[in-house]
N, C-alpha and C positions, 0 to 999 in steps of 0.2 A: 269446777275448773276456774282458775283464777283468773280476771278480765284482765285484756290485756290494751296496750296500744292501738294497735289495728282495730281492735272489736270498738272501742270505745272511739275513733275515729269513725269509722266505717257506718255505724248505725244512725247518725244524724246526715252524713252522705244519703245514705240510703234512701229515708223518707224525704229528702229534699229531693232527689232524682226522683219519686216517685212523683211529687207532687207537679213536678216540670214537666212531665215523659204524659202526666194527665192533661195536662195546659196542651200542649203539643195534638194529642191528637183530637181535644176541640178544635184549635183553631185550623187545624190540615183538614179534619174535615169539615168544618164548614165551607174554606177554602174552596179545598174537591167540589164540594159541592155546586156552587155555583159557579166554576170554572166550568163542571162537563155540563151545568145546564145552558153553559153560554153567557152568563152573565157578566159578563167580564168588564162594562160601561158601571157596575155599582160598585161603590163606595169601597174600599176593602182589597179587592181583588184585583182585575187587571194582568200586570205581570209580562214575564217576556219566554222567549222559546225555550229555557228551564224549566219553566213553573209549571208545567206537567207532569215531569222528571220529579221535580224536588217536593211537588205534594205529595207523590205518591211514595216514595221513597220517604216522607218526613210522617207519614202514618202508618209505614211498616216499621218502622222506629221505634217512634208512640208505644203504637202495641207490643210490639217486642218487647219493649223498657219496661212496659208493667209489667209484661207476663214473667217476667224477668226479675223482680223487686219481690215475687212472694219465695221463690227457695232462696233470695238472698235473708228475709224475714226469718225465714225457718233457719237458715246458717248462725245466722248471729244469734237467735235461741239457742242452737244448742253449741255452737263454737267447736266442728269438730272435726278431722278429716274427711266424713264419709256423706258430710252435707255440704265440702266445702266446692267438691265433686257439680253436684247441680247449680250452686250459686253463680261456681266461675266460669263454668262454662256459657250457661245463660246470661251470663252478664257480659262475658267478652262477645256472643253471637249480637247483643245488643248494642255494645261499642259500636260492633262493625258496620252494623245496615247505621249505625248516626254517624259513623263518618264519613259511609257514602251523602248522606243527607248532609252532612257537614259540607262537603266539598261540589255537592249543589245549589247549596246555599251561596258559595261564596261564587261559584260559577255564575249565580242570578247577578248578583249584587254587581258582579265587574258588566255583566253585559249591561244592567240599567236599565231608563226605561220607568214607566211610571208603576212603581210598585204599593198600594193601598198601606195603610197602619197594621192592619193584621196580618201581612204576610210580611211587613217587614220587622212585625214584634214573632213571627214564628222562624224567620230566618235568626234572629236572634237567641230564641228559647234553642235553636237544632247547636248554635256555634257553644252556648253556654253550657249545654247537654253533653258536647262532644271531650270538651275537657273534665269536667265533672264526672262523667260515665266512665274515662281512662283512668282516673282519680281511685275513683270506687275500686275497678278492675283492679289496679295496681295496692291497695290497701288489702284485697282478698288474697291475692298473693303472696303479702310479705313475711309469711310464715316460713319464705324458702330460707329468707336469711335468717334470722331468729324465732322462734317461739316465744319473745317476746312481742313477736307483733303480729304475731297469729297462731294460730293450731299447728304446731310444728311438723313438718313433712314426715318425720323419724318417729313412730310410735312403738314402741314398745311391746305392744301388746298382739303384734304383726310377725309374720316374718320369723327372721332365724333367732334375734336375741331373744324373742319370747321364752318361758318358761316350758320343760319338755311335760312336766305333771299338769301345767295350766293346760297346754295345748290337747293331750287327754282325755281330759274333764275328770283329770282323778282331783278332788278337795285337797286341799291343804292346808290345815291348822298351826297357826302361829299362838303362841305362847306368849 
């Protein structure tokens, strides 16, 4: 199948998103971590009456996002309608939990309050995520308007304009 726009977009999205959504759930959990140990006096951490909310919410994210990057892996291998099925789907269930984390983050940020480097390089990594992850989403999609920018929704080899000897399984020799 011929590459097209989309696919050749899409595939360094991809790996970039992973490599964030992995950044993301070190720093959330480390975060978590000594947030429920109580350590919230070191370095880092701290935070105000979100940052319970938005850790926890920015590591169901995390994880979503990568679990989320291997059937997009496997779509862009094969570029095809029946993989584009798990890609987008897991890919938009992942937008969604990072734009709740999205909108926690920016909830942190307006309350204020002494927020550490790490949580305010992860409140960054969730806002960066948020537009990038939409990005991705909308590049898997654009198959609706052309097949030039994706696996086109109309195949052929489906449905009513299919062939009545293919559908069958009687052979048929071309000449």
């Amino acid at each position: 199948m011929a590459s097209t726009v989309g696919r050749n977009i899409a595939a360094p999205l991809l790996f970039l998103n992973l490599a964030m959504y992995i950044v993301v759930v070190g720093f959330a959990s480390w975060n978590l971590n000594k947030f429920i140990n109580g350590q919230t006096h070191y370095p880092g951490v701290a935070g105000n009456g979100a940052t319970m909310y938005f850790l926890i919410f920015s590591m169901l994210a995390g994880v979503l996002g990568v679990a989320s990057k291997f059937p997009g892996a496997n779509h862009l291998r094969a570029w095809r309608n029946d993989s584009l099925a798990a890609a987008g789907s897991s890919a938009l269930v992942a937008w969604a939990i990072t734009a709740l984390a999205f909108g926690l983050a920016c909830k942190e940020i307006d309350i204020g309050g002494h927020r550490g480097w790490r949580l305010r390089v992860l409140e960054g990594f969730i806002i960066v995520l948020g537009v990038t992850e939409l990005v991705y989403v909308l590049l898997l999609h654009a198959g609706i308007f052309s097949s030039k920018y994706g696996p086109g929704y109309r195949d052929t080899d489906y449905g009513a304009g299919a062939d009545p000897a293919h559908k069958s399984g009687v052979a048929t020799a071309t000449v």
